[in-house]
N, C-alpha and C positions, 0 to 999 in steps of 0.2 A: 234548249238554249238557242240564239240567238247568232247568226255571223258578226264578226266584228268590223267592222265601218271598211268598206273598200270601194272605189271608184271601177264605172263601169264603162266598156269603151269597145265600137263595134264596126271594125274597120270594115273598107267595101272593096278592100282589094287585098292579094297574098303580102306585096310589097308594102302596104301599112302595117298588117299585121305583125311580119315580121320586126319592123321599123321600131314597134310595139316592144315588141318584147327584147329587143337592143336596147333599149333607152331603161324601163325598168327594170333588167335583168331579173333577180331571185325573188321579187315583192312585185313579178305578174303570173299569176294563171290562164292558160287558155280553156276557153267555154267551149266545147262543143254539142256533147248530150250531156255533161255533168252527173250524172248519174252514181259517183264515188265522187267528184268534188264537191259539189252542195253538201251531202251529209255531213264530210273532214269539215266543212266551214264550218257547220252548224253547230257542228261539237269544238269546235275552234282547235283543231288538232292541227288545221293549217289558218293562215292568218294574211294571204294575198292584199295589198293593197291595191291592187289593178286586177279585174278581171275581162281578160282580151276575148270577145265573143266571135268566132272566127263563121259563125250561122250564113253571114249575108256574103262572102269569100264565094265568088264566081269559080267554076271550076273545081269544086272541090267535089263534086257528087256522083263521081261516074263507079259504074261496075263492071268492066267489061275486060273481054281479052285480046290484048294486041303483043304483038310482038315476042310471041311466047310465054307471054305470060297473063295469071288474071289480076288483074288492078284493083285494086279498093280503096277508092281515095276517102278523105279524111274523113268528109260529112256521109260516107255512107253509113244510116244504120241499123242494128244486127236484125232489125224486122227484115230489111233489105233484102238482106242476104237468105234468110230464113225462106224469103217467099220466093228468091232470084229464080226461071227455069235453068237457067244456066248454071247455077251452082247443082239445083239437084241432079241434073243430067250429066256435068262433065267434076264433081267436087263432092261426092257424098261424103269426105270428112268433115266438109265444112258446114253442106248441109246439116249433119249431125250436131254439131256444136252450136250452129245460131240457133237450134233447138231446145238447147235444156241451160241458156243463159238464162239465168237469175227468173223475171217473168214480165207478165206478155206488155205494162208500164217502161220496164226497164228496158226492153229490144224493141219497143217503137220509140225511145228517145237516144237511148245510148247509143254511141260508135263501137264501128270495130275498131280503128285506129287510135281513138282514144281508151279503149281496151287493154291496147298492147303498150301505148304510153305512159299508161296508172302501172303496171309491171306489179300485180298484185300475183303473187304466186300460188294464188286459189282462184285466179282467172283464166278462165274455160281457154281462152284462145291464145295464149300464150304457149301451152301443150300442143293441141293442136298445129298450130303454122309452125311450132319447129318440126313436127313430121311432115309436113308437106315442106320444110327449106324454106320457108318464105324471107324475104328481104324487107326492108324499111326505107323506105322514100323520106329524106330530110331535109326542108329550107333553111338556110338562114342568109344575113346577109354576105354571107363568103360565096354564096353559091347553093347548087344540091349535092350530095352526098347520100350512097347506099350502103346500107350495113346489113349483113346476113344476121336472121334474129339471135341464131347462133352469140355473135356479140352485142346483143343491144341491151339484154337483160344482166346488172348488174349487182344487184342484191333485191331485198323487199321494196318492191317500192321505189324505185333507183337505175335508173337507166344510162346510156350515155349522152343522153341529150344535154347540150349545152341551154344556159338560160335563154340564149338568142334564137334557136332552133326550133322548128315546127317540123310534125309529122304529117306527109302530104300524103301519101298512101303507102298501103300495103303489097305487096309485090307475091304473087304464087306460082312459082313455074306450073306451068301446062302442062300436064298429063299426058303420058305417050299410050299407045295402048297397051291393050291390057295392066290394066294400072289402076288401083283405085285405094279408097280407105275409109274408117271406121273410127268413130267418138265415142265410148263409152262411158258415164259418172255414175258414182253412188253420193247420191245425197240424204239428207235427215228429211228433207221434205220440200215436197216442190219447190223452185225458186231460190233455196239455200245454196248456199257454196258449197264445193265439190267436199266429200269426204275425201275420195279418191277419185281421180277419172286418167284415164290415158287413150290417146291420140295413136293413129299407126296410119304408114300410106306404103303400098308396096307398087312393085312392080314385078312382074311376073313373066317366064318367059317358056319353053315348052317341059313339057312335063311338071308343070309348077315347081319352077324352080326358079329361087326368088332372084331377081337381077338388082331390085332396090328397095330397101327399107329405111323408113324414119317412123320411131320411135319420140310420143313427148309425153311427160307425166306432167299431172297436175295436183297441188298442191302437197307436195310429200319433198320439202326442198326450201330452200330460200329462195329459188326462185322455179319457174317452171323450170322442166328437167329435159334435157335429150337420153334417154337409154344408148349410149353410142358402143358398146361395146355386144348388144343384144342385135344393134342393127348391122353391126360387120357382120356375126356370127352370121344373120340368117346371106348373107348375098353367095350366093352358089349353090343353095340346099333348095332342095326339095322341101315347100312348105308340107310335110306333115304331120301328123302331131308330135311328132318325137323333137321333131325342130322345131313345132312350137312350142312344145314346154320347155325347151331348153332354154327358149329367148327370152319366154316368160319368168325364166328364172334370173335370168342375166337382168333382165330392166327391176324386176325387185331388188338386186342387190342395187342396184344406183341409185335406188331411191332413199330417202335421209329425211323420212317423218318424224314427227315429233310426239307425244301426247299431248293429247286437247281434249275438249269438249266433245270430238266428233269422233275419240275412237283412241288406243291406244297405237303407239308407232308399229306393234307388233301384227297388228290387226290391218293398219295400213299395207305396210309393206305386202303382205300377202293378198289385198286386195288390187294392188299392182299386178305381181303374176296372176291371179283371175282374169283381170279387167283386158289384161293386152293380151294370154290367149285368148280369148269371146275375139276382142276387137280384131287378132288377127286372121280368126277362121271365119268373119264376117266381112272382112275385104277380100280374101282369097275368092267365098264367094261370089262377091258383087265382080270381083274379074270376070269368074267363071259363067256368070248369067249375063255380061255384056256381049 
């Protein structure tokens, strides 16, 4: 199939853009990698009559860290990050994740920020940056506005973004030491969306004993998943395996699979408690070899 008739428009500043998407409200799309919107067009599952190309937007391309934290503005993308030194050496969750997105077409075009804006809850990075807390950078013309990812994801598909609003970057608090974390997915075959995967970032302090954990699942949910009650348990314990099978127990129950194609809810959930012990005695020792 075919997209159906829409006008195309590619402002060269944040303030048009924005300007953009005030005037058409819910009948504009913003372009960035497109990489799940082109497809929706082309199956006409969405039907935009303006699509705002945000590509020539000065300012929007940086990866870096300031002020406590690592930035990922909008046009960064997941190749980016994939190859960044700086993610492998100070962000091995994230490292792990711009690894096993979809494939090597879709992470030299696609955003991360447009990533976390599709809010597809078999999207790698939405699990991910809720264990590492990440934040959401928003323009619109009111101003900017920060939202913990915590609240950004609202159902499938479905965010809190108003129609006038653009996501300017991604926000990661910085890593203290000893601290670090782990990405793990099953998939059906390279480049597919997750069967299961889950995210984990800890923080570690002497006798490994955990000081902070974030827990995120992927695609076992309506939307990506926090394990918050697997990540209380661990803060005061000794990560050993006895406290990690306990948390790996605690984030399977919070998980809410479904049957599909890629496996029954039964098989899922269980692959939750596997995937987040591995991932979490593989951050323990990435602490432990720093």
């Amino acid at each position: 199939m075919f997209p159906a008739a829409f006008e195309y428009v590619a402002p060269s500043t944040l303030d048009q853009a924005i300007g953009l998407l005030a005037t058409y409200g819910l009948d504009a799309k913003v372009l960035a990698g497109g990489q799940s919107l082109i497809p929706a067009m082309r199956f006409r599952l969405i039907t935009p009559k303006v699509l705002v190309d945000i590509n020539r937007l000065d300012g929007l391309n940086f990866l870096e860290e300031s002020d406590g934290y690592l930035r990922v503005a909008a046009l960064v993308r997941h190749r980016d990050v994939e190859r960044s030194d700086l993610i492998r050496r100070r962000y091995p969750l994230l490292a792990d994740t711009a690894a096993v997105v979809a494939d090597p077409i879709v992470r030299h075009l696609g955003t991360l920020a447009g990533s976390v804006a599709h809010a597809d809850p078999a999207g790698d990075w939405g699990a991910a940056l809720l264990a590492a807390r990440a934040e959401v950078v928003i323009a619109s013309p009111r101003g900017r506005r920060i939202v913990p990812l915590d609240g950004f994801f609202t159902g499938p598909l479905v965010t809190v973004l108003q129609p006038d609003e653009l996501v300017t970057e991604i926000r990661v608090p910085a890593p203290g030491a000893r601290e670090a974390g782990a990405y793990l997915k099953i998939e059906r075959k390279v480049g597919d969306f997750a069967v299961v995967a889950v995210g984990v970032q800890v923080a570690v302090g002497d006798a490994a004993v955990c000081r902070r954990a974030g827990i995120g699942l992927c695609a076992v949910g309506p939307t990506s998943l926090r394990a918050a009650e697997a990540e209380d348990w661990l803060v005061g314990k000794a990560l050993d395996g006895a406290a990690i099978s306990r948390a790996a127990e605690l984030a399977a129950a919070a998980a809410s699979p479904a049957d599909d194609t890629r496996g029954p809810a039964e098989y899922k959930r269980d692959m939750v408690r596997v995937l987040t012990a591995r991932a979490l005695r593989r951050a323990l020792e990435r602490v432990q070899a720093a």
